[in-house]
C-alpha positions in Angstrom: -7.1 0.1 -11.4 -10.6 0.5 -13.4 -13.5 -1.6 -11.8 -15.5 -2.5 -14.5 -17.8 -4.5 -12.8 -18.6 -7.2 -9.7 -21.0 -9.9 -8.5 -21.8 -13.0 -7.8 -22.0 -15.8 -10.1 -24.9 -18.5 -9.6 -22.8 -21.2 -7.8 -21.5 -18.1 -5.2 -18.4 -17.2 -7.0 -17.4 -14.1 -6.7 -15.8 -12.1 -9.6 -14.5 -8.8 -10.6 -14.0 -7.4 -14.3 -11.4 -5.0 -14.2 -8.6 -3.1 -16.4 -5.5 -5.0 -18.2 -2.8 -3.3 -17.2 0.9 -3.8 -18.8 4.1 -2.3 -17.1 6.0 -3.8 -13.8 5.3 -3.3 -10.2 7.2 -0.4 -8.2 9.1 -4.0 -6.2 10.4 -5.1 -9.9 11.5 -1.9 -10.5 13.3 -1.2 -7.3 15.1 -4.4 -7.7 16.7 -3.6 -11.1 17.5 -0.3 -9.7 15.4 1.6 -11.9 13.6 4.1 -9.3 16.3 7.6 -9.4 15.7 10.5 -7.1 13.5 12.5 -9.5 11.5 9.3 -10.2 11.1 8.6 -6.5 8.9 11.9 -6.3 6.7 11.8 -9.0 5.9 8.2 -7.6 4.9 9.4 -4.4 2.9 12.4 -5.5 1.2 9.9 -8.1 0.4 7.0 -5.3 -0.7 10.2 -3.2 -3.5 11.6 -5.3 -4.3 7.9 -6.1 -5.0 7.5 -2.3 -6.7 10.8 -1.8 -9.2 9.5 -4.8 -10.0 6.1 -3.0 -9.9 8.1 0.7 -12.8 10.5 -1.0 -14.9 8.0 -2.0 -14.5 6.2 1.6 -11.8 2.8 0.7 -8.7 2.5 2.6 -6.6 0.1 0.8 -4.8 -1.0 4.0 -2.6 -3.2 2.0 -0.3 -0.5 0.0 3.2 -1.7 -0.9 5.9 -1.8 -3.9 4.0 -5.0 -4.9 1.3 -2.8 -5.3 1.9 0.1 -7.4 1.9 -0.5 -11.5 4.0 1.6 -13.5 2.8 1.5 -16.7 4.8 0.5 -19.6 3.0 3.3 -21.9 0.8 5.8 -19.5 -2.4 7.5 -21.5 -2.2 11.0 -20.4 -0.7 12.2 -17.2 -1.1 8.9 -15.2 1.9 7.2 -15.2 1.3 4.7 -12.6 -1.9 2.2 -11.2 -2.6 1.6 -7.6 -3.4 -2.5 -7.6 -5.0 -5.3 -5.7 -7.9 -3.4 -3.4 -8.8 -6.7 -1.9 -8.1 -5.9 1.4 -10.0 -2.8 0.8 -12.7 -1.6 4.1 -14.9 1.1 3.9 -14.4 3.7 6.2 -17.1 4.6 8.7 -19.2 1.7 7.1 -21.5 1.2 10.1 -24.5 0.0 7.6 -24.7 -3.2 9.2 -24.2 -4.8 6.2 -21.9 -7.8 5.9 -18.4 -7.5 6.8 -15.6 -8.5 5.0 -13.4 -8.8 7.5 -13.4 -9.3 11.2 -12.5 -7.9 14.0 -9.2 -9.3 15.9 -7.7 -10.5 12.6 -4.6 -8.7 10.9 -4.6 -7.8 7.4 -2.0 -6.9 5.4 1.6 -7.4 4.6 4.2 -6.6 8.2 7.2 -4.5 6.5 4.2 -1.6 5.3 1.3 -2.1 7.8 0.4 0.6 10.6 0.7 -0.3 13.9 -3.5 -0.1 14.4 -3.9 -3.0 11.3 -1.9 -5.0 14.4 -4.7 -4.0 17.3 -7.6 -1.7 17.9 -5.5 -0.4 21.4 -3.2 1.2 18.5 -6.0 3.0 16.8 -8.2 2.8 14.2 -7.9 1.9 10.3 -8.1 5.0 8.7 -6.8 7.2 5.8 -3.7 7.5 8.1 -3.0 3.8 7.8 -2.4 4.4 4.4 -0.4 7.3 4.5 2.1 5.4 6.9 2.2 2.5 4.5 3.2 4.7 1.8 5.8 6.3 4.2 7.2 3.0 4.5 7.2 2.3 1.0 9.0 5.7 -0.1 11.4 4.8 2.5 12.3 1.5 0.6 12.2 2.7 -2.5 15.1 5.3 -1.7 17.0 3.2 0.6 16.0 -0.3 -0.7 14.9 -1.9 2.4 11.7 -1.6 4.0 11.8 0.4 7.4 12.1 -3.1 9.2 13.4 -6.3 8.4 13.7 -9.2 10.1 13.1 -13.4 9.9 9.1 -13.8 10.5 6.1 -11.6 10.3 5.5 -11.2 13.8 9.2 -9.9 14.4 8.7 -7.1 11.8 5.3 -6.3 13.5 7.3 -6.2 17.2 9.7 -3.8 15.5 7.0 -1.7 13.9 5.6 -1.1 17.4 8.4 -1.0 19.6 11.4 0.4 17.4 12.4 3.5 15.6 14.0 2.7 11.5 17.0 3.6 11.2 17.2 6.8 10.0 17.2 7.5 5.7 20.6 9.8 6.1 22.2 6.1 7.9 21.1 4.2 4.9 21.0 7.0 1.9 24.4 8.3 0.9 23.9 12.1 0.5 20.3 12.5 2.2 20.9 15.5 4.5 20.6 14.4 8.2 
């Protein structure tokens, strides 16, 4: 989505100005069923050079899922799709000293499409890569409609994500080759 503009306002409120965007998220979509095979790709290769735009210009999103991703009702050129809600956003290699929007020790993101070093920095760091994984696990629900790993709380999904394997797409996807 187009930044317009940012600041502060004069009681400290923070604010953003940014594009109006009309269509329904990638999540709406896969629950009506509306995502087919052919869609499924040019998603991913859309979200992709959406990523390697933000990765360029140093933002990892860190919090990439169906939720997420727009798809606009009527796309102006070849863009069908948006990549939303960059507030979990950090600058990669950012060691300015500047102020820091998040802090170290704390987990950001959402469980079912978070990589295992948004859990701890003995995983690795937040990087492009992070990103990449939670588009993996997002093009994994969208063609079997469950996200890698489910479970009842946020921490169990997070156990899973470090300790498990999914099960794999030709288990859940009728007609994926093995």
């Amino acid at each position: 989505v187009t930044l317009f503009d940012f600041g502060v306002e004069d009681d400290g409120t923070p604010y953003m100005v940014m594009e109006f965007v009309r269509g329904r998220t990638l999540a709406s979509s896969l629950k009506k069923g509306d995502v087919g095979r052919r869609r499924f790709l040019e998603i991913a290769l859309e979200v992709l050079e959406a990523l390697e735009f933000a990765h360029r210009r140093g933002l990892i999103h860190r919090d990439l899922k169906p939720e997420n991703i727009m798809l606009l009702d009527n796309p102006a050129g070849r863009s069908t799709l948006k990549v939303l809600d960059f507030g979990l956003a950090k600058l990669s290699g950012d060691n300015s000293g500047g102020p820091q929007l998040t802090k170290t020790g704390a987990i950001f993101g959402t469980p079912h499409y978070m990589a295992p070093e948004q859990v701890g920095p003995e995983y690795g760091a937040v990087d492009p890569s992070t990103d990449l994984y939670a588009l993996g696990a997002v093009m994994y629900a969208m063609l079997s409609g469950v996200p890698p790993f489910e479970s009842g709380s946020a921490m169990a999904v997070i156990y899973r994500t470090l300790h498990e394997r999914p099960v794999p797409l030709a288990d859940r996807v009728p007609g994926l080759p093995a």
